[in-house]
mmCIF file of the C-alpha atoms, coordinates in Angstrom:
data_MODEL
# 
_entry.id   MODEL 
# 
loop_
_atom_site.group_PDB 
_atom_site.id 
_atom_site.type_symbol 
_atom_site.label_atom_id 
_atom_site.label_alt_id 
_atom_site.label_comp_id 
_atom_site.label_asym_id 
_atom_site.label_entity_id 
_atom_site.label_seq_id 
_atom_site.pdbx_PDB_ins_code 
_atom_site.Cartn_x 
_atom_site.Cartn_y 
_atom_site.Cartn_z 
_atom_site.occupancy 
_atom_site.B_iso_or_equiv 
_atom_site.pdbx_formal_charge 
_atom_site.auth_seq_id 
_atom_site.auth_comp_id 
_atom_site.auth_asym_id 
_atom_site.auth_atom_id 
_atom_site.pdbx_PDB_model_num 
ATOM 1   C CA . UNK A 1 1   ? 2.123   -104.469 -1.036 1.00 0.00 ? 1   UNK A CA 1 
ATOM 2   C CA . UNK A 1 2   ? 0.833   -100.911 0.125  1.00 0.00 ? 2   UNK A CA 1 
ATOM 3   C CA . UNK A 1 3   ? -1.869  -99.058  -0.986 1.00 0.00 ? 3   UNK A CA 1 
ATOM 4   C CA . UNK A 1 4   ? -0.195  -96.039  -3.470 1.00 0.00 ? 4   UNK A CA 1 
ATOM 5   C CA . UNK A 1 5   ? -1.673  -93.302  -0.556 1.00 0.00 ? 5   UNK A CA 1 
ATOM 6   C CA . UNK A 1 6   ? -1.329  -89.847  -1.789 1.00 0.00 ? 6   UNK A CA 1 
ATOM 7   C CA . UNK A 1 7   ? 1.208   -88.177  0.759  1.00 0.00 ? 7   UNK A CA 1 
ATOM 8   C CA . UNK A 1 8   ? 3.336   -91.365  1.696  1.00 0.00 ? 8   UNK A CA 1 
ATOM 9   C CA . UNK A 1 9   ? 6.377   -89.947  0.924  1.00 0.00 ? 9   UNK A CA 1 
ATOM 10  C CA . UNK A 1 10  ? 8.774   -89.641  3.499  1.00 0.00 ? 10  UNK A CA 1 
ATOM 11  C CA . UNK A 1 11  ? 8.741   -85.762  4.005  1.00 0.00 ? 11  UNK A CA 1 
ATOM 12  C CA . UNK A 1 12  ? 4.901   -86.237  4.700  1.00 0.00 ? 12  UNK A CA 1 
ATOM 13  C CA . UNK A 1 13  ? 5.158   -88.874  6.982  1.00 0.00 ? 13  UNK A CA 1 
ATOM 14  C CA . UNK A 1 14  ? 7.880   -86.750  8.787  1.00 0.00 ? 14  UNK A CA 1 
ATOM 15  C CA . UNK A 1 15  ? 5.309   -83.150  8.483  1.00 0.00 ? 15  UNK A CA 1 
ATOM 16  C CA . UNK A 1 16  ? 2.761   -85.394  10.182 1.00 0.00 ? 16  UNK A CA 1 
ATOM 17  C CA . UNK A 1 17  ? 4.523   -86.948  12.993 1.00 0.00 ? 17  UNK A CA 1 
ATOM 18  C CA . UNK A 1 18  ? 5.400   -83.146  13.245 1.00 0.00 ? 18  UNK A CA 1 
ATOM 19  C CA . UNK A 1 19  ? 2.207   -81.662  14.010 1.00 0.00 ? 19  UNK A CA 1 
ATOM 20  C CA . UNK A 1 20  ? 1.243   -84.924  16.080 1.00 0.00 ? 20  UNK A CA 1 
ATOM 21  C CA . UNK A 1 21  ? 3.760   -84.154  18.730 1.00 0.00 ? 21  UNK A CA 1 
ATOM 22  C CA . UNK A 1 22  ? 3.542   -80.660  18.651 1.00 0.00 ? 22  UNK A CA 1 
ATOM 23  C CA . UNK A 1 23  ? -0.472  -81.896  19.307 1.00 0.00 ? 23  UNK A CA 1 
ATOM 24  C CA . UNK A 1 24  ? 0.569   -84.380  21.999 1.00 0.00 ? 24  UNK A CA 1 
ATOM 25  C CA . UNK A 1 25  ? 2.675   -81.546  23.566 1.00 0.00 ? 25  UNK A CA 1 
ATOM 26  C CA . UNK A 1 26  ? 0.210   -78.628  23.668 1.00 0.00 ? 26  UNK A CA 1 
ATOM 27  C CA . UNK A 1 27  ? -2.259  -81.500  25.261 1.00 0.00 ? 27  UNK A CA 1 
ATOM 28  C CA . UNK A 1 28  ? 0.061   -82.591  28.144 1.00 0.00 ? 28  UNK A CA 1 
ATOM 29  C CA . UNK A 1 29  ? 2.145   -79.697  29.345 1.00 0.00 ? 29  UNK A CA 1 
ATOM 30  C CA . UNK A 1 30  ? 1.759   -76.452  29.955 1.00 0.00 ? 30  UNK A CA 1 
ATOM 31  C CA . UNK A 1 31  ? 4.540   -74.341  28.213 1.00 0.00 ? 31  UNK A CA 1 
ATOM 32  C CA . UNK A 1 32  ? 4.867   -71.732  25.576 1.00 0.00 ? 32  UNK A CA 1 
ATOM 33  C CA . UNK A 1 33  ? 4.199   -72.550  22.246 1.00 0.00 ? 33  UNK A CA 1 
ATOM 34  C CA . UNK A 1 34  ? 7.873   -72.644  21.258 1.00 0.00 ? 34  UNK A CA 1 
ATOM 35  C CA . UNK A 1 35  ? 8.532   -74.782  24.030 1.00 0.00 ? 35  UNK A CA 1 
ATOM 36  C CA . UNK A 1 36  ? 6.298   -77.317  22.405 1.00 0.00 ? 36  UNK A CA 1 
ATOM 37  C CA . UNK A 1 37  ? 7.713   -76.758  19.171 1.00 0.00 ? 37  UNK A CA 1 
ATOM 38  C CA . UNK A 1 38  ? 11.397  -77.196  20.294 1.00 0.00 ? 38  UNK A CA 1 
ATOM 39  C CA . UNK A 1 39  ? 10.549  -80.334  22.333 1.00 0.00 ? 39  UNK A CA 1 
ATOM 40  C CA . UNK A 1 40  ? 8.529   -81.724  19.307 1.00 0.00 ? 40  UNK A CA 1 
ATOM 41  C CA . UNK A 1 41  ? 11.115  -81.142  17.145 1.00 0.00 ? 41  UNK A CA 1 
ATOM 42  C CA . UNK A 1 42  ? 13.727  -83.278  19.142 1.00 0.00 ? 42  UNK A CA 1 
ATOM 43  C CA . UNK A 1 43  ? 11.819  -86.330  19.281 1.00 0.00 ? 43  UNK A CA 1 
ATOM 44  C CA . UNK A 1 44  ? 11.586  -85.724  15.424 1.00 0.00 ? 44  UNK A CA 1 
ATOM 45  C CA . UNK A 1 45  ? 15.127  -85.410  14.746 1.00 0.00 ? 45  UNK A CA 1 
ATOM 46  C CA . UNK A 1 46  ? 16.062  -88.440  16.792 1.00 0.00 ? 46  UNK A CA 1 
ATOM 47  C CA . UNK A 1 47  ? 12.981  -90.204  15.775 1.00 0.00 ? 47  UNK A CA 1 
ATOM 48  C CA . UNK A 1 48  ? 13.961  -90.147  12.107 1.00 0.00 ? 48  UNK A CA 1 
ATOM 49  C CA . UNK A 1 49  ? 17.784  -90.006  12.769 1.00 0.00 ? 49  UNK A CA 1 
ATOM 50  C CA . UNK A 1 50  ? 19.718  -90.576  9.953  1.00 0.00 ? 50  UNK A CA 1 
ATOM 51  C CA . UNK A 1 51  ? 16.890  -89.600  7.255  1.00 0.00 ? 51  UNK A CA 1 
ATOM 52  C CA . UNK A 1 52  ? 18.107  -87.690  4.638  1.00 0.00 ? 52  UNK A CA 1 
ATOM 53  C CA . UNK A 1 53  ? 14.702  -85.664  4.369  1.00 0.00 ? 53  UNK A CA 1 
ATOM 54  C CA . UNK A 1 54  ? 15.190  -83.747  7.792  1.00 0.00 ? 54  UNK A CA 1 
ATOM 55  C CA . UNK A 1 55  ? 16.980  -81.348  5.996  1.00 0.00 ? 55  UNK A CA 1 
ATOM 56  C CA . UNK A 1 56  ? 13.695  -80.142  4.686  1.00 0.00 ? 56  UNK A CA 1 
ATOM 57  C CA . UNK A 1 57  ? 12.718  -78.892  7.452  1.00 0.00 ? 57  UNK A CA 1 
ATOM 58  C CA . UNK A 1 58  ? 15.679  -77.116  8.963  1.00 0.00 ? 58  UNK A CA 1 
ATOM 59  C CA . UNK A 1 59  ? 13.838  -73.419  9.283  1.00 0.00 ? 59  UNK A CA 1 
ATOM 60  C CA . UNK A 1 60  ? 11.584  -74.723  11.177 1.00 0.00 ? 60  UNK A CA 1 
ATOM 61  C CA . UNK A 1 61  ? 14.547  -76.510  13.494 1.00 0.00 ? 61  UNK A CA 1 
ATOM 62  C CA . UNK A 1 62  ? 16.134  -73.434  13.636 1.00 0.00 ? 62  UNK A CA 1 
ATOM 63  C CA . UNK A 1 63  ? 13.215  -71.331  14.508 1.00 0.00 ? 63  UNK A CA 1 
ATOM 64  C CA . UNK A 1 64  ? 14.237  -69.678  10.932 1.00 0.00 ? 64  UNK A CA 1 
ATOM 65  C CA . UNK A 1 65  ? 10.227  -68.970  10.119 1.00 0.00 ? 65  UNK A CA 1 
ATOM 66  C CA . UNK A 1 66  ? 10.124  -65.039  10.047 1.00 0.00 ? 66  UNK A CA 1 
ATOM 67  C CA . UNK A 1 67  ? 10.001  -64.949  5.696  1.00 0.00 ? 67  UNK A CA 1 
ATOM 68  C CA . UNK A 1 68  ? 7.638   -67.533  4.858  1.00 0.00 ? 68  UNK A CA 1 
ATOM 69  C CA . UNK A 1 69  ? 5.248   -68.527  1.966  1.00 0.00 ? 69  UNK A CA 1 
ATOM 70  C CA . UNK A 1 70  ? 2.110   -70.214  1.745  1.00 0.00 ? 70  UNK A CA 1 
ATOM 71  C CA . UNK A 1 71  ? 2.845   -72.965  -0.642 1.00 0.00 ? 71  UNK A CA 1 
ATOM 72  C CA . UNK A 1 72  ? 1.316   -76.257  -1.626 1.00 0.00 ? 72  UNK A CA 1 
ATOM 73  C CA . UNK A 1 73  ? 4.375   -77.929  -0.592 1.00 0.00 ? 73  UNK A CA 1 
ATOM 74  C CA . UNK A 1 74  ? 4.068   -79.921  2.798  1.00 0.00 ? 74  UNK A CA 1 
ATOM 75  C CA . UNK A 1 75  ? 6.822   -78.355  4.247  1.00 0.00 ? 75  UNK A CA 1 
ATOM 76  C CA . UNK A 1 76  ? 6.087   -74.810  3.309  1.00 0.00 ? 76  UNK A CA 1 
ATOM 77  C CA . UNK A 1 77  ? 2.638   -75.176  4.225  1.00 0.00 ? 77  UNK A CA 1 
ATOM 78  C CA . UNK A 1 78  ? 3.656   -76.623  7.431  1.00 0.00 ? 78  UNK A CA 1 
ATOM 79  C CA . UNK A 1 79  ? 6.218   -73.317  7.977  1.00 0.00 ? 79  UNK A CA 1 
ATOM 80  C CA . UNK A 1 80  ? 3.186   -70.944  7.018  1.00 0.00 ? 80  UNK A CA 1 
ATOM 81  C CA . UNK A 1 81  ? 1.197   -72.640  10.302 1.00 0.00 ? 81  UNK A CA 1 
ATOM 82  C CA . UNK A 1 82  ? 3.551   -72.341  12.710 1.00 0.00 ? 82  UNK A CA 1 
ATOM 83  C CA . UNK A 1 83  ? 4.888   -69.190  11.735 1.00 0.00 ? 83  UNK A CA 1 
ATOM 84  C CA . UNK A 1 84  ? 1.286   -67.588  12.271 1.00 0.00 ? 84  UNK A CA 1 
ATOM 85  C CA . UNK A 1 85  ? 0.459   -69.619  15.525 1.00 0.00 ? 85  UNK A CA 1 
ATOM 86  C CA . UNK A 1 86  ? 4.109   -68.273  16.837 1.00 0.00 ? 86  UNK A CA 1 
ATOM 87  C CA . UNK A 1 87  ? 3.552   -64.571  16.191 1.00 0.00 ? 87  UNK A CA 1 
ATOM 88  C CA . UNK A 1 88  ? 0.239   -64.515  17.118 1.00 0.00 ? 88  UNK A CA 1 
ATOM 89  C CA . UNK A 1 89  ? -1.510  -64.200  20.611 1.00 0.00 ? 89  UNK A CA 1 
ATOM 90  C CA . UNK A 1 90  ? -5.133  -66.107  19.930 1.00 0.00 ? 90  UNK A CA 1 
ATOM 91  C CA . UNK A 1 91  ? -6.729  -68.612  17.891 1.00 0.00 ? 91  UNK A CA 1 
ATOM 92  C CA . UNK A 1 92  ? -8.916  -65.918  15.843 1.00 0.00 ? 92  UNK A CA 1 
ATOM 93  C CA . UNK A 1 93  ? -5.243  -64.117  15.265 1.00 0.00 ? 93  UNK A CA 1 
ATOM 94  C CA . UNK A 1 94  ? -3.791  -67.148  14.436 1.00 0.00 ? 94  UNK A CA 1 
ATOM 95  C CA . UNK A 1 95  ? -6.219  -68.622  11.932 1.00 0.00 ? 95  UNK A CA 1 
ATOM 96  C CA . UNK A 1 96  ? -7.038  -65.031  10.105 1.00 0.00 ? 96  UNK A CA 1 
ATOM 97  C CA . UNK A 1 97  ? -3.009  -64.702  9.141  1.00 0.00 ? 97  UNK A CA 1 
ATOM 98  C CA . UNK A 1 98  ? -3.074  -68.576  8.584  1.00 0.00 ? 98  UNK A CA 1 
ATOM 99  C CA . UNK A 1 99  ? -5.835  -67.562  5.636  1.00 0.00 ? 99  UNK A CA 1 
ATOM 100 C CA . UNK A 1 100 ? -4.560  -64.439  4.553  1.00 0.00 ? 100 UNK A CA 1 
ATOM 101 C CA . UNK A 1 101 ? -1.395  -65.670  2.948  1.00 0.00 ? 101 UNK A CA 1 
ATOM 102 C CA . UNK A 1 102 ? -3.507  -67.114  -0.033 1.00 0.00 ? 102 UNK A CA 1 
ATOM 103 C CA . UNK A 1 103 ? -2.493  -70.148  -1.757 1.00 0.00 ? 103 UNK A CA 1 
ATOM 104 C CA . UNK A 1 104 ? -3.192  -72.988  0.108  1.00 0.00 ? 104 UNK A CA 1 
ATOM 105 C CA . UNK A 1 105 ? -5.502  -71.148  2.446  1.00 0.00 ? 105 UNK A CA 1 
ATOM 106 C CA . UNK A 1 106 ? -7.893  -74.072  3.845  1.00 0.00 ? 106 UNK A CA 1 
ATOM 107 C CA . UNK A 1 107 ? -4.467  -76.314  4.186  1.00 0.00 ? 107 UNK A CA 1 
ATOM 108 C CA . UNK A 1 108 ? -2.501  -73.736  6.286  1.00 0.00 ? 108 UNK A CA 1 
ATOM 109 C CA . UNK A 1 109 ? -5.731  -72.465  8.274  1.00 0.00 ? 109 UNK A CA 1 
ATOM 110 C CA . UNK A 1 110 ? -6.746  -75.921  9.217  1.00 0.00 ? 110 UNK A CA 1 
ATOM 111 C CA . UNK A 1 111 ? -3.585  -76.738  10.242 1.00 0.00 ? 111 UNK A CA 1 
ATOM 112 C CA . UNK A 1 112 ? -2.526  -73.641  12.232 1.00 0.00 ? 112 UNK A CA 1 
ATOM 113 C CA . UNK A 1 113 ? -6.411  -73.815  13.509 1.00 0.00 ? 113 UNK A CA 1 
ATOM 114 C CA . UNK A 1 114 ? -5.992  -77.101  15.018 1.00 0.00 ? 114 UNK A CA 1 
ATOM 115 C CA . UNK A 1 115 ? -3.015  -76.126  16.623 1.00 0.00 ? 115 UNK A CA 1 
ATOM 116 C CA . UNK A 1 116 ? -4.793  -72.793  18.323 1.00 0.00 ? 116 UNK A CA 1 
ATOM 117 C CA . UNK A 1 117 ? -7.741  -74.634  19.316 1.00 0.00 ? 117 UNK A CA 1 
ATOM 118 C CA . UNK A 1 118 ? -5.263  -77.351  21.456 1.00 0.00 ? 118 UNK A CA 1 
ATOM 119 C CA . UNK A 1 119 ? -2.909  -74.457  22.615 1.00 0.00 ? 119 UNK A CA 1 
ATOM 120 C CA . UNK A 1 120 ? -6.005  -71.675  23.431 1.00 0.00 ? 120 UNK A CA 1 
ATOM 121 C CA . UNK A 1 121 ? -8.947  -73.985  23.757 1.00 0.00 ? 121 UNK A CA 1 
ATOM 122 C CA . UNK A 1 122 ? -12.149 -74.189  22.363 1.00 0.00 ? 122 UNK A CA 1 
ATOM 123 C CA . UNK A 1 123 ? -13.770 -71.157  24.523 1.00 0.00 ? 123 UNK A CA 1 
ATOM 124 C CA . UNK A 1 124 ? -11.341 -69.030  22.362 1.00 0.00 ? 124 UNK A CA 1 
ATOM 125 C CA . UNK A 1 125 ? -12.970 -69.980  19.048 1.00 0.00 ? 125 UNK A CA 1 
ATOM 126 C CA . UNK A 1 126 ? -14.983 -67.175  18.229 1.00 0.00 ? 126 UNK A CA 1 
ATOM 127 C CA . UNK A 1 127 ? -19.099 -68.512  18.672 1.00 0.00 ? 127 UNK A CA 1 
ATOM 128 C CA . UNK A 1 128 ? -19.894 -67.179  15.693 1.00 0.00 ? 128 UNK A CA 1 
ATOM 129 C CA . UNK A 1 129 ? -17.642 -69.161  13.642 1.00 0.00 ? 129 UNK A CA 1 
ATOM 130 C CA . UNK A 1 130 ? -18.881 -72.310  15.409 1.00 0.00 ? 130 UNK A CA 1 
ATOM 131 C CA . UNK A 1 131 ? -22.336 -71.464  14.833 1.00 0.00 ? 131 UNK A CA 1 
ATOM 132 C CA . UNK A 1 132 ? -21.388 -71.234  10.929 1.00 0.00 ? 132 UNK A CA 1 
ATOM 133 C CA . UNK A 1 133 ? -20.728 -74.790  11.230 1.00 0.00 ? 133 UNK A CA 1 
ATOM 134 C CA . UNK A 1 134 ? -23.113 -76.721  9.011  1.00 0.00 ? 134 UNK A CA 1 
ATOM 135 C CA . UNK A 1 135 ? -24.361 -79.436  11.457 1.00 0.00 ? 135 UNK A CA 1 
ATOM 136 C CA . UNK A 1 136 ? -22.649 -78.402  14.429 1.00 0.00 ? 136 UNK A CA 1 
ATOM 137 C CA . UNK A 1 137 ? -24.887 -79.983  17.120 1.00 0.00 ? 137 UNK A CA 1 
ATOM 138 C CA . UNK A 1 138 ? -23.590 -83.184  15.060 1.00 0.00 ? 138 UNK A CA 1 
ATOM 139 C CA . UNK A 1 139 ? -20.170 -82.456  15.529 1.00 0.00 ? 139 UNK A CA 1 
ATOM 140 C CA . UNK A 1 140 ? -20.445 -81.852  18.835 1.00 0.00 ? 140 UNK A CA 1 
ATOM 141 C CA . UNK A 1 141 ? -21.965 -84.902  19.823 1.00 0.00 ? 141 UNK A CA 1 
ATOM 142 C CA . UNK A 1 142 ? -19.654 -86.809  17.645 1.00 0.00 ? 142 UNK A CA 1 
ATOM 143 C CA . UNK A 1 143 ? -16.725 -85.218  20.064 1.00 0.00 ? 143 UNK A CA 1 
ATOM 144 C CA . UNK A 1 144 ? -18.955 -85.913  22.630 1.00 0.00 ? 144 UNK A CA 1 
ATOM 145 C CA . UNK A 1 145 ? -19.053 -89.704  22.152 1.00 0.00 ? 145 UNK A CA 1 
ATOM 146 C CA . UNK A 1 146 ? -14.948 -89.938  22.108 1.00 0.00 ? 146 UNK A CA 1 
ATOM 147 C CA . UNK A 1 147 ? -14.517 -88.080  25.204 1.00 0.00 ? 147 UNK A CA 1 
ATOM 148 C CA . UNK A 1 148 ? -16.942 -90.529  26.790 1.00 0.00 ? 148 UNK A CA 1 
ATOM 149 C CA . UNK A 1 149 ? -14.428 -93.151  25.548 1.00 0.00 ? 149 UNK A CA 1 
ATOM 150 C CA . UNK A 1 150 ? -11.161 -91.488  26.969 1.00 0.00 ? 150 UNK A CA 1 
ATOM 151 C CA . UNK A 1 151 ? -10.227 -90.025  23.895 1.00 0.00 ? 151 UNK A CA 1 
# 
């Protein structure tokens, strides 16, 4: 038997493979960032073929993510991201709208903000909101130590 985890329903699972290959994408290739959604989202849809849970996320299939919502809902949350990484044109852009639409403000910023730092890299975070970091040198080495690995 499985551990009850928190988020293992379906349309989590699906939200996370999501932003994994939209991830995966940004990190191999060099194409717009709807590019990477597009392509992401294909391997999704035939991925999880026949899963009655894709309809869930069908405005973000359909590029549909112009009126969106910070929610606490996976999917909306997940809609709020990508809608402010699309429309945007840097990671400080992109992470200030991601926390401006209130609600579920840390969810949607770290998850548009992980995004921005693959796409822009992290010499586009500004220095003074790494410095803010509380034990960056830490963190830093910590990254460090998996890119000596290959990772």
């Amino acid at each position: 038997m499985y551990p009850p985890f928190t988020h293992a329903h379906e349309i989590c699972k699906i939200a996370c493979v999501l932003y994994i290959e939209i991830a995966k994408s940004m990190m191999s290739e060099d194409l717009e960032i709807q590019e990477h959604l597009e392509k992401s989202c294909d391997k999704i849809k035939e991925y999880y073929h026949g899963s009655g849970e894709l309809n869930n996320f069908h405005r973000i299939f359909k590029n549909n993510l112009d009126d969106v919502e910070s929610s606490y809902y996976v999917v909306g949350t997940l809609e709020c991201a990508l809608h402010c990484l699309l429309t945007t044109s840097s990671y400080k852009e992109a992470v200030l709208k991601a926390v401006n639409f209130g609600n579920d403000t840390d969810t949607v910023g770290a998850i548009c903000g992980g995004l921005a730092g693959i796409y822009y890299g992290y010499d586009s975070i500004p220095s003074n909101w790494i410095n803010d970091i509380p034990q960056i040198d830490k963190v830093i080495e910590l990254c460090n130590q998996f890119e000596d690995l290959g990772l």
